[in-house]
C-alpha positions in Angstrom: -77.0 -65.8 -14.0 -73.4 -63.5 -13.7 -71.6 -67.0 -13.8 -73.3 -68.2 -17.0 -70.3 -67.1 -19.6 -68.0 -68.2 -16.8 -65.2 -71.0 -18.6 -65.9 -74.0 -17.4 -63.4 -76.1 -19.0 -59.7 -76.9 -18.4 -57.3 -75.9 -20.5 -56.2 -79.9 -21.4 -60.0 -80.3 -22.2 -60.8 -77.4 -24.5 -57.8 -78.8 -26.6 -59.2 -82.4 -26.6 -62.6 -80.9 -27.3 -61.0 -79.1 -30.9 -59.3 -81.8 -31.9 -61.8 -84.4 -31.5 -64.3 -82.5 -33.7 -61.9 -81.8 -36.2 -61.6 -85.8 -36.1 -65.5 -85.3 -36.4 -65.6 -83.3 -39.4 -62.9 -84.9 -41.5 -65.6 -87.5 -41.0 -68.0 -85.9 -43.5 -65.6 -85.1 -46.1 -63.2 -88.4 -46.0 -63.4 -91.8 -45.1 -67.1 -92.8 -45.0 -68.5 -88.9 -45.5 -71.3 -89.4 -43.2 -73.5 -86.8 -41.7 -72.3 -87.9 -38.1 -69.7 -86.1 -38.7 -71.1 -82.5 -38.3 -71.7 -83.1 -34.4 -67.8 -81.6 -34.4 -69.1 -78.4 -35.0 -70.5 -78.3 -31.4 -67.0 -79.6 -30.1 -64.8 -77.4 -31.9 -67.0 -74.3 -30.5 -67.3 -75.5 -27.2 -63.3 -76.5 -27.2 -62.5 -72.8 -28.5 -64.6 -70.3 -26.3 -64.1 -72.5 -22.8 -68.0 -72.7 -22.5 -70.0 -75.8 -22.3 -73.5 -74.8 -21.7 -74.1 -78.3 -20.1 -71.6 -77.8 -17.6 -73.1 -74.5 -16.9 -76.9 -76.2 -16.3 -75.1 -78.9 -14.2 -73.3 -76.8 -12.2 -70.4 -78.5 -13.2 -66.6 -77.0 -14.0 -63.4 -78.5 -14.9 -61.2 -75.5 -14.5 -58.6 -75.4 -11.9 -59.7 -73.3 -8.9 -58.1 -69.8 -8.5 -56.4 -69.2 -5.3 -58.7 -67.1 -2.3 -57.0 -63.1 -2.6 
């Protein structure tokens, strides 16, 4: 449980995460303004903080490894 606000996403990732659900949202308010578009809200949060609860359950991390002190 100490590991569970660990990041677990790589830098490149977390800004491929904001910008795809800004894409998302721009979705509700132009083009075909569909609720689908709200699912960037997840994205964006994710993307800013570095924490994907699903990677967390999974066990899984994209972040590179630190070196061993």
């Amino acid at each position: 449980m100490k590991d569970f606000l660990a990041i677990t996403e790589h830098p490149a990732e977390r800004v491929l995460r904001v910008l795809a659900g800004l894409v998302a949202i721009s979705l509700v308010f132009l083009g075909p303004k569909t609720a689908w578009g709200w699912i960037g809200i997840p994205l964006i949060l994710t993307g800013a903080t570095g924490l994907c609860p699903l990677y967390t359950v999974l066990g899984i991390s994209t972040c590179p490894r630190k070196p061993a002190p």
